[in-house]
C-alpha positions in Angstrom: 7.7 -9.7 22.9 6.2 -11.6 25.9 4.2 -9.2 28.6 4.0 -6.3 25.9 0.6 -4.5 25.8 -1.1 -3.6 22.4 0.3 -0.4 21.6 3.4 -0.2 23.8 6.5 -0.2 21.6 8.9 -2.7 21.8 12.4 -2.0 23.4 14.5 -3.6 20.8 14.5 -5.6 17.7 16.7 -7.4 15.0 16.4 -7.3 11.5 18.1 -10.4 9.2 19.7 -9.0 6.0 20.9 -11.2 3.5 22.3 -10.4 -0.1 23.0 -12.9 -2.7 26.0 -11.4 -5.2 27.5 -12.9 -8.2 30.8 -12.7 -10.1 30.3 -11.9 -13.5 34.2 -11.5 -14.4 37.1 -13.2 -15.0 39.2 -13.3 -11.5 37.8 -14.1 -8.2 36.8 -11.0 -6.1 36.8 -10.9 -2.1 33.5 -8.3 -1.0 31.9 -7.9 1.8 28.2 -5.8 1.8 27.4 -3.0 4.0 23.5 -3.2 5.2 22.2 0.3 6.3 18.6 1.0 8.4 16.8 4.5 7.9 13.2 5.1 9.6 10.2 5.4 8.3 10.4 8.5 6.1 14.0 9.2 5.9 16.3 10.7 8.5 18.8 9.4 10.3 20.5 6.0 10.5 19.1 3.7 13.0 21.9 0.8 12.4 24.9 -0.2 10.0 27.0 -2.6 10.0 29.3 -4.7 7.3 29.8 -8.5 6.5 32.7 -10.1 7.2 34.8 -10.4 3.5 34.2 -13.4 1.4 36.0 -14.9 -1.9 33.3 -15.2 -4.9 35.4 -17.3 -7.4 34.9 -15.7 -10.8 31.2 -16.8 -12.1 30.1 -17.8 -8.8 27.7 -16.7 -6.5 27.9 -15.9 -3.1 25.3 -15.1 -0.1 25.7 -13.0 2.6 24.1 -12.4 5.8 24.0 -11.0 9.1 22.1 -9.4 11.9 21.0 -5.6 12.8 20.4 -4.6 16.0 17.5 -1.7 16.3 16.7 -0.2 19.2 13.3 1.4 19.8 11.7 0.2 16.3 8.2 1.2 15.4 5.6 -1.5 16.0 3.9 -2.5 12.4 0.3 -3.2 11.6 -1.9 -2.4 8.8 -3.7 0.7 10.0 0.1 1.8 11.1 2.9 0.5 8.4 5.8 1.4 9.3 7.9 0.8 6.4 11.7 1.2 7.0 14.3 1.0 4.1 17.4 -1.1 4.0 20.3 -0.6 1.5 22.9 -3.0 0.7 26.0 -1.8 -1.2 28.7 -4.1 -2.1 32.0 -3.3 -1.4 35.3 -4.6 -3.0 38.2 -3.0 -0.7 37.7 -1.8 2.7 36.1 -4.3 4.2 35.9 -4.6 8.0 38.0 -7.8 9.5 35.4 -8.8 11.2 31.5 -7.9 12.0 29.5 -9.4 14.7 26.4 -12.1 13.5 27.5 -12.6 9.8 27.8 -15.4 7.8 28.5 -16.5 4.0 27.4 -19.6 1.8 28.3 -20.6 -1.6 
């Protein structure tokens, strides 16, 4: 960010997750995927959130996508890698009606 000094830690960021699924049976199946943030080394979640649901027509492909807010996130460099870990689960029923900055394509 703009006026930062090297060092200082930024006050927020956003990570882009994006999943591509595929159909591999015989009926169309509407999914959404649920994105999760943990910190470096473990402990608790720093953001979740769902995509909104989409139809994948049976032996199609879908990709999903959205946006995670995280506040506070550690700054990366090479002497400092700060690696955090996403997981991406799809789910079949359940699925939120809607989720803020998500999108689908074909």
């Amino acid at each position: 960010e703009e006026g930062e000094q090297e060092g200082e830690q930024p006050s927020g960021g956003v990570l882009h997750a994006s999943a591509a699924v595929a159909n591999a049976g015989s009926s169309a199946q509407t999914i959404c995927v649920a994105f999760s943030l943990s910190p470096p080394g473990g402990g608790r979640l720093l953001a979740a959130a769902s995509t909104a649901a989409v139809s994948v027509p049976p032996g199609g492909r879908a990709t999903v996508s959205l946006a995670l807010s995280v506040a506070e996130p550690e700054v990366w460099s090479a002497a400092s890698p700060h690696l955090y870990t996403v997981h991406a689960a799809v789910v079949q029923s359940g699925c939120a009606s809607s989720s803020s900055s998500s999108s689908a394509s074909e």
